[in-house]
C-alpha positions in Angstrom: 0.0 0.0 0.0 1.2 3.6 -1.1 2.0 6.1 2.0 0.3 9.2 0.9 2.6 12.4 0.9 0.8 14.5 3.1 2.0 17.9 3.0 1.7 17.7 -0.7 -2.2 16.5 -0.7 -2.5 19.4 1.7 -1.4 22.1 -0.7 -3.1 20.5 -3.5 -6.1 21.0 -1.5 -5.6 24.2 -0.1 -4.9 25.3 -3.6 -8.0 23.9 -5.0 -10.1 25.5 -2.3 -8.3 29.0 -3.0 -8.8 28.6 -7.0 -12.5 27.8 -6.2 -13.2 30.9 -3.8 -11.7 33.3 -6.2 -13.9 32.1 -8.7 -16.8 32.3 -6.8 -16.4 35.8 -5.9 -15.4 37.2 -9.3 -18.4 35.4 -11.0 -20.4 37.2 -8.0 -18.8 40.6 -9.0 -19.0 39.9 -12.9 -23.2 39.0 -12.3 -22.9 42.3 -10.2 -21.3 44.1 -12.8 -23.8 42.5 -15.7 -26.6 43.5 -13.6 -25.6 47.0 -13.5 -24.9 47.7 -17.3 -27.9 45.9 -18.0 -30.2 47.8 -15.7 -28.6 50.9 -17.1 -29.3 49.8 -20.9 -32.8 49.5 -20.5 -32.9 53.0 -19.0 -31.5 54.8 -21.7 -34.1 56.8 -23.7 -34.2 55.9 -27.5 -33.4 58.7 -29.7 -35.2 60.6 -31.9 -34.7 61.3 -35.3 -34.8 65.5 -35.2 -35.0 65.6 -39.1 -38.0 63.4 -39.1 -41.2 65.1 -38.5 
């Protein structure tokens, strides 16, 4: 039977955990961010034509 390496499994995990947080947060600040611009899109008036009566 194989002896596992522990303080290597232990950064592997670590690692994993902090690549997984990051990601969470920046999807959270990118649907934040989507949000926004879309909110903002939907406010803007259309324009008018001028020349167009």
């Amino acid at each position: 039977m194989k002896e596992i390496n522990y303080p290597i499994a232990v950064l592997v995990l670590v690692a994993v955990a902090g690549l997984i947080i990051f990601l969470i947060r920046r999807n959270r600040k990118d649907k934040k961010k989507f949000e926004k611009e879309t909110i903002q899109s939907e406010l803007k008036p259309d324009k008018h034509d001028t020349n167009r009566v």
